[in-house]
KEKOL-606015 format. One record per residue (C-alpha): x, y, z; residue in one letter. Coordinates in steps of 0.2 Angstrom, whole numbers, padded with zeros to 4 digits, always signed. Each point is the difference from the previous one (the first is absolute). Layout:
BEGIN
XYZa...
END
This chain:
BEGIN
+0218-0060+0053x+0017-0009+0001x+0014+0007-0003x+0004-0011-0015x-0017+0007-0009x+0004+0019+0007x+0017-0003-0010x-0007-0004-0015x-0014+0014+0000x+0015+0012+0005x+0007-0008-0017x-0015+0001-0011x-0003+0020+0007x+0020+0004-0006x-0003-0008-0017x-0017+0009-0003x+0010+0015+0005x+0013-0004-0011x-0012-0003-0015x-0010+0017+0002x+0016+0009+0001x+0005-0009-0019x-0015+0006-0006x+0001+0017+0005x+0018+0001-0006x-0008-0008-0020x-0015+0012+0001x+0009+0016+0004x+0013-0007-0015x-0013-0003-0010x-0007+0015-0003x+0016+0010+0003x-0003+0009+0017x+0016+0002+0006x+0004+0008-0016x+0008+0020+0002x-0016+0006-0011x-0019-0011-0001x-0002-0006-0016x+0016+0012-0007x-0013+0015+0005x+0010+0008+0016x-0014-0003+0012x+0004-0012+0014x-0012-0014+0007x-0009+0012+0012x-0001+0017-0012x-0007-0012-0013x-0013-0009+0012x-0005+0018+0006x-0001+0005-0017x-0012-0018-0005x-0012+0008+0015x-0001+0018-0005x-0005-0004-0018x-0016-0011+0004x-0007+0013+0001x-0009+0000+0017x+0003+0014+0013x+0010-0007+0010x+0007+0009+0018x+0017-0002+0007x-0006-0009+0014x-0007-0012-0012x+0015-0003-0008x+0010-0001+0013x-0011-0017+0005x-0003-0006-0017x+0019-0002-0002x+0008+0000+0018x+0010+0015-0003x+0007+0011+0014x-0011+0014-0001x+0016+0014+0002x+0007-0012-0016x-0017+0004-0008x+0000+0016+0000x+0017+0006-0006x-0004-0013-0016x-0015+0013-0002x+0010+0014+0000x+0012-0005-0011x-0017-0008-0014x-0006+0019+0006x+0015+0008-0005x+0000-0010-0016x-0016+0006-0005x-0010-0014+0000x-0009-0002+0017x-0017+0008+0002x-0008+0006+0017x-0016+0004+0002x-0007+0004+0020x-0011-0013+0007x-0017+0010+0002x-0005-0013+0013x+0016+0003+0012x+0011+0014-0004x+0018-0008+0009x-0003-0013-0016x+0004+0003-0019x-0006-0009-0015x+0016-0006-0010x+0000-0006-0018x+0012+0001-0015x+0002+0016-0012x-0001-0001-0020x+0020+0002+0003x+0000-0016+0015x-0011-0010-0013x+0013+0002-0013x+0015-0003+0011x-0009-0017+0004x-0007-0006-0017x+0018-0008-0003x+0001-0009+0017x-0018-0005-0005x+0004-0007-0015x+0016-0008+0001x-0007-0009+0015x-0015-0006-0010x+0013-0006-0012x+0012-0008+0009x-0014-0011+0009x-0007-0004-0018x+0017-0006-0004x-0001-0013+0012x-0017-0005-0004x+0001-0002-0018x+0014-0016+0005x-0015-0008+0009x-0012-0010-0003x-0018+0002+0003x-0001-0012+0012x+0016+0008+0007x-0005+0016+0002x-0017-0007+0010x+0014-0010+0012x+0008+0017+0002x-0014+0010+0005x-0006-0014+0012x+0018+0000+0009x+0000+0020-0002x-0016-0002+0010x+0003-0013+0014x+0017+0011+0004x-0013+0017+0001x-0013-0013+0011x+0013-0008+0012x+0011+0017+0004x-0014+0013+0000x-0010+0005+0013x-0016-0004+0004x-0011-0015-0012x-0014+0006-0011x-0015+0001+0004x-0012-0017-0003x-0009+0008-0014x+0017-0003-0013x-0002-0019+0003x-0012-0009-0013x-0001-0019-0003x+0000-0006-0018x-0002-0017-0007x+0016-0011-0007x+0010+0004-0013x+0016-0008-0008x+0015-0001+0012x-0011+0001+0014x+0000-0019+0007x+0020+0001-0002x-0001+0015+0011x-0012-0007+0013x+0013-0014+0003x+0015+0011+0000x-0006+0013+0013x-0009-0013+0012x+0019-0011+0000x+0008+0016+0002x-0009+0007+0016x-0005-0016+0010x+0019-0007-0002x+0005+0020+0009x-0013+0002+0011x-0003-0019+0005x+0016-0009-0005x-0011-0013-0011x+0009-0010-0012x+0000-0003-0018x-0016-0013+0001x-0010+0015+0003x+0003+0007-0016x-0004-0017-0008x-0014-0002+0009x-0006+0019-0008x+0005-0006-0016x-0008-0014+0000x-0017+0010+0005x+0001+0010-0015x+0002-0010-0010x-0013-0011+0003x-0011+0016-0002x+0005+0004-0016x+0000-0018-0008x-0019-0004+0010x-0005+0016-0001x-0022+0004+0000x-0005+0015-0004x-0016-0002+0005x+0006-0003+0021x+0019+0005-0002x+0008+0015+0003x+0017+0009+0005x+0003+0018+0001x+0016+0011+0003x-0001+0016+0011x+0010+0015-0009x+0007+0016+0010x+0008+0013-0009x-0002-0010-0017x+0010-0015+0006x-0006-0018+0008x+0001+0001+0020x-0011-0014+0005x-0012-0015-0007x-0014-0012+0005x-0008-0016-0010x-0015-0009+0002x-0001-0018-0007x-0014-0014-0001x-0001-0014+0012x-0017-0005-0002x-0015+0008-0006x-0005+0006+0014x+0018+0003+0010x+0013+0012-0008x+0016+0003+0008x+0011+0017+0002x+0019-0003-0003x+0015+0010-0001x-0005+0016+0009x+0017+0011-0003x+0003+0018+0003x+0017+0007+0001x+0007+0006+0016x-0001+0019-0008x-0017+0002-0003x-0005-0007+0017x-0011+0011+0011x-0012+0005-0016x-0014-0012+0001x+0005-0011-0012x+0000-0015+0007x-0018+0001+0004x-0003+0008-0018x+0007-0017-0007x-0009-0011+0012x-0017+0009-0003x+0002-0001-0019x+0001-0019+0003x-0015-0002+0011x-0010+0010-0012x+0004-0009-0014x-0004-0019+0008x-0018+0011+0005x-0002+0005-0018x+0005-0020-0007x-0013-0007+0013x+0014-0009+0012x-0007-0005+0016x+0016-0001+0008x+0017+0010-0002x+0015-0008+0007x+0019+0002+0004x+0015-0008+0008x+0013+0012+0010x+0014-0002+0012x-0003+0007+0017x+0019+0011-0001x-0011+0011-0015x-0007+0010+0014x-0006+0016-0011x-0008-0011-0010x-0009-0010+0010x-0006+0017+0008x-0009+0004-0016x-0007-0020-0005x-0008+0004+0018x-0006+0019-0001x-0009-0005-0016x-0010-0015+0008x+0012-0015-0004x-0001-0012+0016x+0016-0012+0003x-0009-0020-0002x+0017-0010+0006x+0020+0002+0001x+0013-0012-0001x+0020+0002+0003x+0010-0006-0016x+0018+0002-0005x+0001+0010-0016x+0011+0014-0009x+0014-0006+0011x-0012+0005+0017x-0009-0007+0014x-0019+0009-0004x-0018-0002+0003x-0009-0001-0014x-0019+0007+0001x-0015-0003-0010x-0011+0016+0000x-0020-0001-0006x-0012+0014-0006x-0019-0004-0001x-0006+0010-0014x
END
C-alpha cells in the first residue's frame, strides 16, 4: 500500500471512529442514561439491567451474570447484597454444585422493578408511535445489522432462508452490489448501471415459466441474492450472485448457486451459464465446487479497471 492510500485509510478509520462515538453520545441521550435516576426511578444503568435479568424469571448464577453483562464479578456481588438487603433477591442452593446459588427476584424485587418495566416499555412506545410502518421495519433492520456487525460470533446457517422477490427488492439488489464492489474493488459507478440495467430487463421480460430471482434472508433481513434468466431454451444464465461481506463463511453462496442449478434442472435447461471476473475469487470458488467449468476469458477495461472477464458453463 502507498502511503498516499495508508493516509486516506488512516482518515476513513478516524471518521468511522468519530461517527460511532456520535452515535453513542445520541443513543445514551436518547434514552436518558446519563440521567441521576433511570427513567426518574433511582436505579442506575447497571441496577436496572441487573434487575431486567433477575425478573426473567430464569435461575440464573452469579457467574452467569457476571458474563451475560460483563460485570466485575466483586461489583456483582455487592449490587446482590444491596437487592438482598432490600428484600427482593432470592437464593436458592444449586443442588448440582453447592459453591453456586440460584438467584431470582422476590414478590418485593418484582414490585420494585414493575415501574422501570413499564416506563421503559413506554418511553420506547413513544417513539414508535411517530414512525411509520415502514419506519419501524427500517429501524429494526438497522437495530439488527448493529447487533450482527459488533457481536460475537455469526449465527448459525440454519437462520438463513431464501425467499422469492418482493417490492423494494430489485432497488436493493442495486444499491448493495454498488455499495460493496466500489469498497472492496474500487469499481466505478458503471457497475451500478450495469446492475440496474440487469434488473430491469428482468422485471420488464420477465417468464415465469424459466425466470427466477431469490433473496437470501438472515436474521429477517436481505443478505444476499441470485437470478437466473432465459437465453435460449435450452441455455439459462445465472447473474448477480451477491452476498454481503457479513454473512460470508455460512454457505450461502453455494445455497444461492444450487437454488439456480436446480431451477434450470426443473425448467428443462441444457445448459446454465455465467460471466464473472477473475478478481471475484470466492465466487469463482463456489461456480467451480458446484461443477461449473471456465469455457474462455478475455481482458476488458470496465468499472474503471483493467479485469478478465470469464465465461463459466454448467452441463445440466
Amino acid at each position: 500500500m502507498n502511503t498516499s492510500s495508508s493516509t486516506d485509510a488512516v482518515s476513513a478509520l478516524h471518521a468511522d471512529i468519530d461517527s460511532v462515538r456520535r452515535f453513542s453520545r445520541f443513543y445514551t441521550r436518547q434514552l436518558g442514561l446519563l440521567d441521576e435516576g433511570l427513567l426518574a426511578t433511582g436505579f442506575t444503568l447497571t441496577e436496572a439491567r441487573l434487575l431486567y435479568e433477575l425478573a426473567q424469571g430464569a435461575e440464573l448464577t452469579a457467574s452467569q451474570l457476571v458474563r451475560e453483562l460483563a460485570l466485575d464479578a466483586g461489583y456483582l456481588s455487592r449490587l446482590l447484597k444491596k437487592f438482598e438487603q432490600q428484600g427482593w433477591l432470592l437464593r436458592e442452593p444449586d443442588p448440582s454444585d453447592a459453591r453456586q446459588s440460584h438467584l431470582q427476584l422476590s414478590a418485593s424485587g418484582q414490585a420494585a422493578f414493575a415501574p422501570l418495566d413499564r416506563g421503559s416499555r413506554e418511553q420506547v412506545q413513544q417513539w414508535l408511535k411517530t414512525l411509520s410502518p415502514l419506519q419501524r421495519q427500517d429501524l429494526q433492520h438497522a437495530m439488527q445489522t448493529v447487533q450482527t456487525l459488533l457481536a460475537a460470533p455469526p449465527a448459525p446457517a440454519g437462520s438463513l432462508h431464501l425467499r422469492g422477490l418482493r417490492p423494494g427488492d430489485l432497488g436493493w439488489v442495486v444499491h448493495r452490489q454498488a455499495l460493496l464492489y466500489s469498497h472492496e474493488y474500487g469499481w466505478d459507478a458503471s457497475f451500478e448501471a450495469l446492475v440496474a440495467e440487469i434488473v430491469a430487463k428482468y422485471q420488464q421480460n420477465f417468464d415465469a415459466s424459466g425466470e427466477n430471482a431469490w433473496i437470501a434472508e438472515w436474521q429477517g433481513r436481505p443478505v444476499g441474492s441470485v437470478f437466473v434468466v432465459r437465453e435460449s431454451a435450452t441455455v439459462a444464465k445465472l447473474r448477480l450472485l451477491y452476498v454481503e461481506a457479513e454473512a460470508r463463511g455460512l454457505g450461502l453462496g453455494r445455497q444461492l448457486v444450487q437454488r439456480c442449478i436446480d431451477f434450470a434442472r426443473e425448467r428443462g435447461y441444457q445448459t446454465l451459464k455465467l460471466w464473472t471476473n477473475d478478481v471475484l475469487s470466492s465466487a469463482r470458488h463456489i461456480y467451480q465446487s458446484t461443477g461449473f467449468e471456465l469455457v474462455a476469458s478475455e481482458p476488458h477495461h470496465s468499472f474503471g479497471h483493467d479485469l478478465i472477464g470469464e465465461h463459466w458453463t454448467l452441463t445440466l
